[in-house]
C-alpha positions as a printed Julia matrix, in Angstrom:
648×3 Matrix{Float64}:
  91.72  115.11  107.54
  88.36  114.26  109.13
  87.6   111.36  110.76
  84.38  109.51  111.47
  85.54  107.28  114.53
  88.41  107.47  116.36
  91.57  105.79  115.69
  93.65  103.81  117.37
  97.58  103.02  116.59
  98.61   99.69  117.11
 102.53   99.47  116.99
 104.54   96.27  116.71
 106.44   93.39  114.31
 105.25   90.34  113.06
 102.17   90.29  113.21
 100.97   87.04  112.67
 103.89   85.08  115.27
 101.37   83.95  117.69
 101.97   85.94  120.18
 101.21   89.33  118.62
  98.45   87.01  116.41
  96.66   87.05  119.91
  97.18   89.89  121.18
  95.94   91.9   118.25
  92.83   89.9   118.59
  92.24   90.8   122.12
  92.91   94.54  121.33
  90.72   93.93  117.98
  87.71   92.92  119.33
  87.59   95.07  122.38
  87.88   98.1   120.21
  85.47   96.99  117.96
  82.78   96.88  120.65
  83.85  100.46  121.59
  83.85  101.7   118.23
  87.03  102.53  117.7
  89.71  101.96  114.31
  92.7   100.56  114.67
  95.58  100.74  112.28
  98.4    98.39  113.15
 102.42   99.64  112.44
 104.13   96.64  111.9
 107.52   95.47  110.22
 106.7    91.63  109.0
 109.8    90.16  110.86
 111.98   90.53  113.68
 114.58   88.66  112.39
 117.5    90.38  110.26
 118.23   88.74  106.57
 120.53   91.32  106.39
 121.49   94.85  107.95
 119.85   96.47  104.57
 117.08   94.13  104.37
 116.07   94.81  108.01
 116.45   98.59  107.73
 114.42   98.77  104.96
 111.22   96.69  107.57
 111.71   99.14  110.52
 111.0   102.3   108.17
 107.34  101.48  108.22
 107.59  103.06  111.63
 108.42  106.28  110.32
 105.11  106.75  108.21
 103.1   106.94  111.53
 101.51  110.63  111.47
 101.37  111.0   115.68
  98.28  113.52  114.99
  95.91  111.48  113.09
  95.63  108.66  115.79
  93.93  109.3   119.57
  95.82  106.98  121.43
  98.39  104.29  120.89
  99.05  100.8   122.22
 102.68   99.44  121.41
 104.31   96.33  122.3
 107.91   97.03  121.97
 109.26   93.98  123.17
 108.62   92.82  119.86
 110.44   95.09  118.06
 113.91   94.56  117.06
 116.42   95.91  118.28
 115.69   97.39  121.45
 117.55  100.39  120.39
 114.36  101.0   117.83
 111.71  100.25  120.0
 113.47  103.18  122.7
 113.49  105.14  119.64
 109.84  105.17  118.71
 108.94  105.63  122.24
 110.92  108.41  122.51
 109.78  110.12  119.48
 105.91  109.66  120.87
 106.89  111.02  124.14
 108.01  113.78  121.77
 105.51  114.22  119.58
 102.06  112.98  121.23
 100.12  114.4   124.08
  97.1   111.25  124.1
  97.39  108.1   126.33
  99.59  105.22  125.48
  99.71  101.83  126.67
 102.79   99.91  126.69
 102.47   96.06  126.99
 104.73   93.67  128.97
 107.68   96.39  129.01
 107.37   99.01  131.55
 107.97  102.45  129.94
 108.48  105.32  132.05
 105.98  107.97  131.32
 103.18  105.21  129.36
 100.71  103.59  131.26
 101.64   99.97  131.59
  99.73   96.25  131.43
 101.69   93.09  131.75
 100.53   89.2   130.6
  99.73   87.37  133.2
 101.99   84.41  132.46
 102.44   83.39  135.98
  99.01   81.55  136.25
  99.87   79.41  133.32
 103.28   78.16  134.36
 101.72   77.85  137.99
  99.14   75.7   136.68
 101.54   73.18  134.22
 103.94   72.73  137.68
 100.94   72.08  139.56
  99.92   69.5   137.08
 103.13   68.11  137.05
 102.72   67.66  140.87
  99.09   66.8   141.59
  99.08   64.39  138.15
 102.44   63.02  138.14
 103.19   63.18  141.67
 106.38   64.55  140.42
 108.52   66.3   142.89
 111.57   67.34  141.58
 111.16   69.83  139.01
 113.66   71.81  137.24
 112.72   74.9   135.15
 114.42   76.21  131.93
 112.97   80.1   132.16
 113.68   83.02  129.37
 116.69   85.74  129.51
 117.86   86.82  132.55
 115.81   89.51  133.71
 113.27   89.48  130.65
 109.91   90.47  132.64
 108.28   87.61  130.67
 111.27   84.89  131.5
 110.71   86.74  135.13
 107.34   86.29  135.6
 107.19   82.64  133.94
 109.88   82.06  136.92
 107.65   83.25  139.69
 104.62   80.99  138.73
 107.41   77.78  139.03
 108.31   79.53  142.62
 104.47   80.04  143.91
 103.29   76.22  142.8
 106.27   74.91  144.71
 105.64   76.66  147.46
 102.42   76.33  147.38
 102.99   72.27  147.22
 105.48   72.57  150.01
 108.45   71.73  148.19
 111.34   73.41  148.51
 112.95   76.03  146.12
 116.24   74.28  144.92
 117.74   77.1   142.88
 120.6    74.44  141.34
 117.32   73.86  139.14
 116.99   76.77  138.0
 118.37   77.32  134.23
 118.64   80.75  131.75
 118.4    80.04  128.3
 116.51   82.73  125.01
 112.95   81.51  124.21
 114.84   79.45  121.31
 116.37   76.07  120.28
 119.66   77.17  121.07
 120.49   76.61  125.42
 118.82   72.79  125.6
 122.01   71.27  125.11
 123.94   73.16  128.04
 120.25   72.86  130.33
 121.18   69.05  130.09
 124.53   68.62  130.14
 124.68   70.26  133.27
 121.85   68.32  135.06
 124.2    64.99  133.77
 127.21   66.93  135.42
 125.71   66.5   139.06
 126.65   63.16  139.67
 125.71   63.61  142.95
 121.87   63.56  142.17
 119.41   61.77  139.61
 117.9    63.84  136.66
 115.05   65.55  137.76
 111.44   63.62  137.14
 110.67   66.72  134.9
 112.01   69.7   133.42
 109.31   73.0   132.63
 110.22   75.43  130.36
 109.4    78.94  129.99
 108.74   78.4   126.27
 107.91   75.02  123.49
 111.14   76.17  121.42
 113.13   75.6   124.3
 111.38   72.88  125.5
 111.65   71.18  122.16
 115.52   71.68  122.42
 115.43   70.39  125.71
 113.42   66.8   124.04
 115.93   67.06  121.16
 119.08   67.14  123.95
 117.6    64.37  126.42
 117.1    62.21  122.87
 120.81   62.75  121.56
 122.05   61.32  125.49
 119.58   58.41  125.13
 117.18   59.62  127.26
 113.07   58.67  126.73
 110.78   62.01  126.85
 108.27   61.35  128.83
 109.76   58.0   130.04
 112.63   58.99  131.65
 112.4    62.5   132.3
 108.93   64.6   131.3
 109.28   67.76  129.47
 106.54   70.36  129.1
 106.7    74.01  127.64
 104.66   77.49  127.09
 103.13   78.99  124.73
 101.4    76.37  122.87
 102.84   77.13  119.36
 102.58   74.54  116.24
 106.62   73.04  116.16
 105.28   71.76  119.99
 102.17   70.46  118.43
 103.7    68.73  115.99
 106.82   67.22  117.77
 107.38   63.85  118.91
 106.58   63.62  121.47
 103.84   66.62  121.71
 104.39   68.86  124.18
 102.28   70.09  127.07
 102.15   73.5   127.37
  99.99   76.37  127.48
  98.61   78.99  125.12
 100.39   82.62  125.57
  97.0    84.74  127.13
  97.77   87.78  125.37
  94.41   88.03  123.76
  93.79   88.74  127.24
  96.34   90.84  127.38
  95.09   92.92  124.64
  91.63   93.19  125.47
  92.83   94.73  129.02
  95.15   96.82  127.41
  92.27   98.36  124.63
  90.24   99.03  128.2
  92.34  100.61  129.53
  93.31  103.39  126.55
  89.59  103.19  126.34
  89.48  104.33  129.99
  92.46  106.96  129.88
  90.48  108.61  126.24
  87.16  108.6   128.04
  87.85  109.41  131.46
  86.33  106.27  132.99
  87.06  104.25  136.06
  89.58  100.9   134.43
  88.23   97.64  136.0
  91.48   95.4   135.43
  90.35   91.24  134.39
  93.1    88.97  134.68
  91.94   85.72  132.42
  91.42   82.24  134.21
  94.34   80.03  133.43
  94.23   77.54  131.03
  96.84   74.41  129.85
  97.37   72.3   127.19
  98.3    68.67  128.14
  99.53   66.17  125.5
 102.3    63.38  125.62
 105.37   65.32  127.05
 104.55   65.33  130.47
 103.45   61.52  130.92
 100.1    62.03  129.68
  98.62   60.34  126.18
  96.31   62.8   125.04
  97.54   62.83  121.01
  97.93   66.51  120.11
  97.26   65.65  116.08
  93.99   63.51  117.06
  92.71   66.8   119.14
  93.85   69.12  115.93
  91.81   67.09  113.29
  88.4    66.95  115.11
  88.96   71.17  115.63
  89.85   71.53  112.11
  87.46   68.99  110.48
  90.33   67.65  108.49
  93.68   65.53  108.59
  95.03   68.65  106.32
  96.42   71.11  108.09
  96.56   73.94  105.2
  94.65   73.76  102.21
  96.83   73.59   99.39
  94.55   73.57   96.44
  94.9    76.98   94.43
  96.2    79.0    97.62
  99.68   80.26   97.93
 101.49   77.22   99.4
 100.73   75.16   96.13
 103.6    73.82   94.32
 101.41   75.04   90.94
 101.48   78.74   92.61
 103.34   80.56   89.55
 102.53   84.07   90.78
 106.2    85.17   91.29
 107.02   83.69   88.11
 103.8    85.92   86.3
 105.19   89.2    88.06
 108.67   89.17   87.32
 108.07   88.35   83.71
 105.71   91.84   83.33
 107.4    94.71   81.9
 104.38   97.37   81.79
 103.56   98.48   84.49
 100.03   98.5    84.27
 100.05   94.89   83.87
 102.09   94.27   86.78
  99.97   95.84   88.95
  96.7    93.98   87.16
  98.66   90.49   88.16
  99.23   91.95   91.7
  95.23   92.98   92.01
  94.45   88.99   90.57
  96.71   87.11   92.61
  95.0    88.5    95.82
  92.39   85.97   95.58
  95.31   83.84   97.97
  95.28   86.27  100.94
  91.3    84.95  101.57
  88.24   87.04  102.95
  89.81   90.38  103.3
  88.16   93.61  102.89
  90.45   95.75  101.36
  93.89   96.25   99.98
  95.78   98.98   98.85
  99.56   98.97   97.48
 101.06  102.63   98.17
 103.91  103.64   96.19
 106.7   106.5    96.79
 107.0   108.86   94.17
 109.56  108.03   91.91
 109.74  104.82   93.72
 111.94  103.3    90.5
 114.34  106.12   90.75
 114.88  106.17   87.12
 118.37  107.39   85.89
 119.86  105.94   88.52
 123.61  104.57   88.17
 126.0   103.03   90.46
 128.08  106.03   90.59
 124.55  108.16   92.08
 122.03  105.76   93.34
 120.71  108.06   95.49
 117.06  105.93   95.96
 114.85  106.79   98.68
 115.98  104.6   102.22
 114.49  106.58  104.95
 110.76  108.11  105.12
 108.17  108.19  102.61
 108.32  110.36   99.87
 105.19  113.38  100.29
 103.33  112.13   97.33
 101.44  108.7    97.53
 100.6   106.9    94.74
  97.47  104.24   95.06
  97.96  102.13   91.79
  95.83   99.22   93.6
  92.27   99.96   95.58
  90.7    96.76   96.21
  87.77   97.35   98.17
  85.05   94.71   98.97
  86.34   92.82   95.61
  85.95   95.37   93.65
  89.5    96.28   92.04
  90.76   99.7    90.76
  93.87  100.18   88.82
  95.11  103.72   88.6
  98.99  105.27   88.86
  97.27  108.9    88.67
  95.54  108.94   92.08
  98.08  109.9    94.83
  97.53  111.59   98.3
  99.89  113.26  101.1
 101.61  111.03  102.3
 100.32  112.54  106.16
  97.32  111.07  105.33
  98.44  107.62  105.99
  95.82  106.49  103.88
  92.69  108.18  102.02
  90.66  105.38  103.55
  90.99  106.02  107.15
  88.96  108.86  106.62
  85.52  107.03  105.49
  82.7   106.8   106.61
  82.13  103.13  107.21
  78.79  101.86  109.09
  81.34   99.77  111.26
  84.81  100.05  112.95
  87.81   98.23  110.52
  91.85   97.38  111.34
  94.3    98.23  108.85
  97.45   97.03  108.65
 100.41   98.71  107.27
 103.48   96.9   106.29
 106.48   97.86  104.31
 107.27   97.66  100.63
 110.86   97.28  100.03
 113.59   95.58   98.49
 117.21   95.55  101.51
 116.88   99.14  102.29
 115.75  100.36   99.07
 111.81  102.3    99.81
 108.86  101.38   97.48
 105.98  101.74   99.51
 104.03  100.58  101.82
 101.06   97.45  101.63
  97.41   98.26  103.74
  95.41   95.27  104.23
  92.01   95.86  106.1
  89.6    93.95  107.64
  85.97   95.32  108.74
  84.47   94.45  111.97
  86.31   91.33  112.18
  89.31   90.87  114.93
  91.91   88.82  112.8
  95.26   89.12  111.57
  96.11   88.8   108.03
  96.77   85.16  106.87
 100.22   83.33  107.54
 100.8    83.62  103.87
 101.26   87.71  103.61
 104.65   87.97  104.52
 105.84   85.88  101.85
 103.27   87.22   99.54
 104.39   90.84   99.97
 107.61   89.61   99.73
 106.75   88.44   96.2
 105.51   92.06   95.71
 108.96   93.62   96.81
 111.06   91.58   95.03
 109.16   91.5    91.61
 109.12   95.42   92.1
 113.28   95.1    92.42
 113.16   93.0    89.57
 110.63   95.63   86.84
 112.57   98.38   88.54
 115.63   97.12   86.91
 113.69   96.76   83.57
 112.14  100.11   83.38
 115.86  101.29   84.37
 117.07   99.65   81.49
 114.83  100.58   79.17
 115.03  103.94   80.74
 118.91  104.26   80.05
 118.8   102.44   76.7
 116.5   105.24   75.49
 118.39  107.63   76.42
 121.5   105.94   74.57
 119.21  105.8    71.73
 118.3   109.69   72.03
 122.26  110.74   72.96
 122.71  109.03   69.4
 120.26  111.02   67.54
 120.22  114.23   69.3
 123.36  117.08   69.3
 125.33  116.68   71.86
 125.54  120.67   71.83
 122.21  122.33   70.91
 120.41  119.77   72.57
 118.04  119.21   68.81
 118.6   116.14   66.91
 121.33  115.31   64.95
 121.77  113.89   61.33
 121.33  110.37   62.65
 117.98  111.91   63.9
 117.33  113.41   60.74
 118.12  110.61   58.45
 115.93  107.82   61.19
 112.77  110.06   60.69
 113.24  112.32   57.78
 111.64  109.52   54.93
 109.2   108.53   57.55
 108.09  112.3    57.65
 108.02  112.15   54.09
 106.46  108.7    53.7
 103.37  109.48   55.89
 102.69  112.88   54.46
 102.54  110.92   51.18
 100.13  108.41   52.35
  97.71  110.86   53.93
  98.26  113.21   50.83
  99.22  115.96   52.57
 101.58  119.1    52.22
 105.71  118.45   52.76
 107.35  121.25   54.64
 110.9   121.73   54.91
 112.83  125.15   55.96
 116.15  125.38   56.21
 118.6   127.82   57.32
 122.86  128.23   56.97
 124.24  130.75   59.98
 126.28  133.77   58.24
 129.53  134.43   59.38
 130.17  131.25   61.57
 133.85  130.7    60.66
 134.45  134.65   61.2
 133.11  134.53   64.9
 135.25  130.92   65.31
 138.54  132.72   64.15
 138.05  136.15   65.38
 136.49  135.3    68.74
 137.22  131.69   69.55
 135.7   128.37   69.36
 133.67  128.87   72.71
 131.95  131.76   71.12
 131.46  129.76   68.08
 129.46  127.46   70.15
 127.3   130.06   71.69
 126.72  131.0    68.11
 125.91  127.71   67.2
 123.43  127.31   70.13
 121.77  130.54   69.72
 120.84  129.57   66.25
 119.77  126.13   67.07
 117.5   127.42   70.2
 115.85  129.86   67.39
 114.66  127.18   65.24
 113.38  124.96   68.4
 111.41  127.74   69.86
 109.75  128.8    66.9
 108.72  124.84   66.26
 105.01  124.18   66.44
 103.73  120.45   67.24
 103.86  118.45   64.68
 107.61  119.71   63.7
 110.57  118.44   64.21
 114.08  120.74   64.1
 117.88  119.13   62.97
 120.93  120.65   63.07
 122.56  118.27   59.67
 125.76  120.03   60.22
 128.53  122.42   61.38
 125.85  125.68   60.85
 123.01  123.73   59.28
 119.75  123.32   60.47
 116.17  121.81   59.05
 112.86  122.3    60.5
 110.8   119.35   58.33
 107.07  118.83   59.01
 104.01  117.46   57.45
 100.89  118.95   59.93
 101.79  122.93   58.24
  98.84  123.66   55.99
  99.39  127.21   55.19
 101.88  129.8    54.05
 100.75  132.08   57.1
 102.24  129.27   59.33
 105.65  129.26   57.34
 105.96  133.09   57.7
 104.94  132.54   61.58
 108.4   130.24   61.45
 110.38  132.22   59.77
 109.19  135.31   61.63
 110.38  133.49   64.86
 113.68  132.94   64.19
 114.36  136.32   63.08
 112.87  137.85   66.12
 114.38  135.61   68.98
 117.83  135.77   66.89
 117.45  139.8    67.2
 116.63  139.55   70.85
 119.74  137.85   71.75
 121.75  140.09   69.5
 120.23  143.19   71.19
 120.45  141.68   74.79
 124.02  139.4    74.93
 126.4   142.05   74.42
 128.35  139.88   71.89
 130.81  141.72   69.73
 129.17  139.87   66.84
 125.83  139.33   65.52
 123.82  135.63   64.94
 122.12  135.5    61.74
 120.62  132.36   59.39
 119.97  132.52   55.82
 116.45  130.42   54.9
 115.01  128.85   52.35
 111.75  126.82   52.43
 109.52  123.64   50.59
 105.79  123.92   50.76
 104.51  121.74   48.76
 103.02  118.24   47.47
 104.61  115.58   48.37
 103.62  112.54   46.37
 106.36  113.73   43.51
 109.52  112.59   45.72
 110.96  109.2    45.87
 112.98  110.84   48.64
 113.56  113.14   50.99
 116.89  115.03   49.45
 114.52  115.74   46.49
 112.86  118.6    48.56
 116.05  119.33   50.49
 117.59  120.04   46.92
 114.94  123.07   46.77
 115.19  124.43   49.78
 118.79  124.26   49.56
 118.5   126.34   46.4
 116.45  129.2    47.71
 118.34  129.31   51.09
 121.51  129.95   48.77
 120.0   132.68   47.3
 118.83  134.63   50.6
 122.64  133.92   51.74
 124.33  135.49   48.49
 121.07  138.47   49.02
 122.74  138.49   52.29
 126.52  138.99   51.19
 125.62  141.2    48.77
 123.68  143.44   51.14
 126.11  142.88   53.74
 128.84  143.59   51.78
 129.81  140.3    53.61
 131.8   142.1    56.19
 133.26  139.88   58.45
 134.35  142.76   60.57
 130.29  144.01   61.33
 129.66  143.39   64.82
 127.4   144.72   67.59
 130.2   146.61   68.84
 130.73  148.53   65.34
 126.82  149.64   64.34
């Protein structure tokens, strides 16, 4: 597996929260100006739907072949739970021997960078002093601990200090980087009787700041009126609140771009020169101030919309899940998959990779036994979009090493793929690729749910082709013998006219031979029904193996079978049948060591068959000469019933 550039691994969840959005942009377009590939590991959400459900995201992580890529940058703290995140940097410690970078959680044995959140958080408390002349400041950081809640922290300490006013740790308040701790943040401020609210309260993050707005408004208290409230990280729900909230945007595209120098540096050899970014805040209505957050949003985007609804994804007239659940081919399916990309935008590629056997047909409740960890060896690529050009084809597979075939082309510029999982709880189909070239973006806020469309539309024709796959075989069970495996008089009497039928209509040649086993009740009373089966099987396996195409064998009773065809077009091809079922009955009777012998009696149409109105018409024929070779056979028998192997 050659490559033409080297590649980097990029490993993480959700790619698009803003956050990772950011710092895949700063890693993106630093390793694009050094030439380099990235392909980014990523489960689409942190949060768990369900144990299954969530199980089935983090086994993207095991598809990563260690070998292929020449270094790796991984942000674990996104990845959750911890307890996975230890366990893919364990298994690189294990299995990789090239430079990794581990962002904002130190890992022994990685080379480490860390976001510089403290400038940010130094610079909204410093606004909230120098602005507001505010003076009493409480600050709602992260978890305990948390290096980002930690750091966040230390920027509220150092603009204090640096404003000479004192540290007053009673102000000081733990909650999670969600809506959940604003409640208890404020009810204990209203506790201290002994002491006014504070003029403003920071937080470490807009959900919690938002909570914080939502808390002061259920008490009666006016945000920014009464008490100001501003938060970090600059995400949309703070946009959009009432009132908006000052904050900052998380600098991990800064982050990133220091962290692709410095793999850059470890691959290379070079001297790392370490550029922390110049801090930067957002101010809007929260804090006192009456800059209008939607105002400033419009004149960026152009446009009082926010999304464009017309024919993408979000539109109520979107029917896409609708068109892929109601496919039953599969061929079909996947050309509705390959049209409805037109709603993930300008990408370059796109490739859905499927497991082998990834509808585990034949499956029952009693043995599921569908694929929940790994990838299967063999890749299938039934969808290859590449630069809009679409190809459809289930036959072209690869190792499943490989990753992808792609990452191994020679493109004139460096590309990001992304690889996300394909699965329905913890059942594996695949895996989705979505590339970009030369261009440092994440894929569109859409994907997620659009591959989730993917997965569960694959649950739902997995079920059909299961379906049809058992009802089939219900079908077959009824026309085939249960015992020799052939097919059965319900098989014989659903094709035997049609046989006839169609060699009448092409004006062909009818051929029938049947054959009666000698001595079948003699081995059943003598030797025993199981014997009488072997018998029975022995027989039947003759008249299948000697079957060319175009024939089709019956067992129509106890020890009656019919080989009926309308493709034989000489006698030479008869006497090749007949031949066959004499010699593969003698080779079992010389090699079982059976204390009786297998033998048929034949007889055999050739012949026109525009003269029958039916199919028992040439039966009644055959019949007749296959009771004369079985009275030929008594009478040169002697119709012993005591000949055996065991007496020649």
């Amino acid at each position: 597996m050659r490559k033409f550039r080297k590649l980097i691994g990029v490993i993480l969840s959700q790619s698009d929260e803003p956050y990772q959005a950011r710092l895949l942009n700063g890693i993106l377009e630093q390793a694009f100006k050094l030439n380099y590939d990235v392909a980014v590991f990523a489960a689409f959400m942190k949060s768990k739907l369900s144990e299954e459900w969530h199980s089935g995201e983090l086994n993207i992580y095991s598809l990563i072949n260690y070998s292929v890529l020449d270094g790796i940058i991984i942000a674990s703290d996104t990845i959750v739970p911890a307890e996975t995140a230890q366990e893919i940097c364990s298994d690189i410690k294990k299995k990789f021997r090239k430079p990794v970078v581990s962002v904002d959680i130190y890992q022994e044995d990685f080379n480490n960078i860390f976001t510089d959140d403290k400038s940010n958080v130094k610079m909204i408390i410093s606004h909230l002093i120098e602005e507001h002349q505010f003076t009493d400041i409480a600050f709602m950081t992260g978890i305990k601990g948390h290096p980002h809640a930690t750091n966040r922290l230390t920027g509220y300490y150092e603009a204090l200090v640096e404003h000479d006013i004192p540290i007053d740790q009673s102000r000081v308040f733990y909650g999670d980087f969600w809506y959940h701790k604003g409640e208890e943040v404020v009810q204990a401020l209203l506790a201290d009787t002994s002491r006014p609210l504070p003029q403003a309260i920071a937080c470490a993050s807009d959900t919690m700041a938002i909570s914080v707005c939502e808390a002061l408004k259920a008490h009666g208290i006016r945000v920014p009126e009464d008490v100001a409230v501003t938060g970090y990280d600059s995400i949309d729900e703070g946009l959009n609140y009432v009132p908006s909230i000052t904050s900052s945007k998380l600098p991990s595209d800064n982050t990133g771009k220091r962290a692709m120098k410095l793999l850059h540096s470890l691959i290379t050899g070079t001297e790392f020169t370490d550029e922390k970014c110049e801090p930067d805040i957002c101010v809007y209505k929260s804090c006192g101030c009456k800059i209008d957050a939607s105002e400033k949003m419009r004149t960026e985007r152009g446009t009082w919309r926010s999304i464009d609804y017309t024919g993408s994804f979000n539109s109520v007239y979107n029917a896409m899940l609708e068109a892929l659940i109601s496919e039953k081919d599969f061929r079909k399916y996947m050309e509705a998959v390959s049209w409805y990309t037109y709603q993930l935008g300008d990408f370059s590629s796109f490739y859905l990779c499927l497991c082998e056997n990834w509808d585990n047909l034949g499956e029952t409740e009693q043995n599921p036994n569908y694929l929940k960890d790994g990838y299967s060896q063999t890749i299938s690529l039934p969808i290859r979009i590449v630069n809009g050009n679409c190809n459809i084809n289930p036959e072209v597979c690869f190792n499943s090493r490989e990753m992808l075939p792609a990452l191994y082309e020679n493109r004139p510029r460096p590309a990001v793929f992304y690889f996300n999982p394909v699965h329905f709880n913890d059942r594996c189909f695949g895996y989705s690729v979505i590339s970009y070239i030369n261009k440092p973006v994440t894929y569109p806020e859409c994907y997620n749910h659009w591959m989730r469309y993917i997965s569960n539309s694959l649950e739902s024709l997995r079920r059909q082709r299961n379906l049809k796959y058992m009802y089939d075989k219900m079908e077959e069970n009824a026309i085939t013998d249960l015992l020799t495996g052939i097919y059965n008089r319900n098989g014989f009497n659903l094709y035997a006219n049609d046989i006839l039928d169609s060699a009448k209509k092409s004006g062909g040649k009818l051929t029938l031979i049947m054959g009666d086993m000698n001595n079948l009740k003699y081995i059943n009373d003598t030797f025993g029904h199981i014997e009488g089966d072997f018998a029975i099987k022995t027989a039947a396996d003759a008249f299948r193996t000697a079957c060319s195409e175009g024939m089709k064998c019956f067992r129509i009773g106890g020890d009656e079978y019919i080989i009926i065809s309308e493709k034989v077009d000489s006698q030479a091809e008869i006497d090749r049948v007949k031949a066959s079922i004499a010699s593969y009955l003698k080779h079992i009777n010389d090699t079982a060591d059976k204390p009786y012998s297998v033998s048929v009696s034949l007889g055999v149409y050739f012949g026109e068959a525009d003269s029958f109105e039916n199919i028992e018409q040439p039966m009644a024929i055959a019949d007749e000469e296959m009771f004369a070779a079985k009275e030929k056979y008594k009478k040169e028998d002697g119709f012993d019933y005591r000949k055996s192997r065991s007496a020649k």
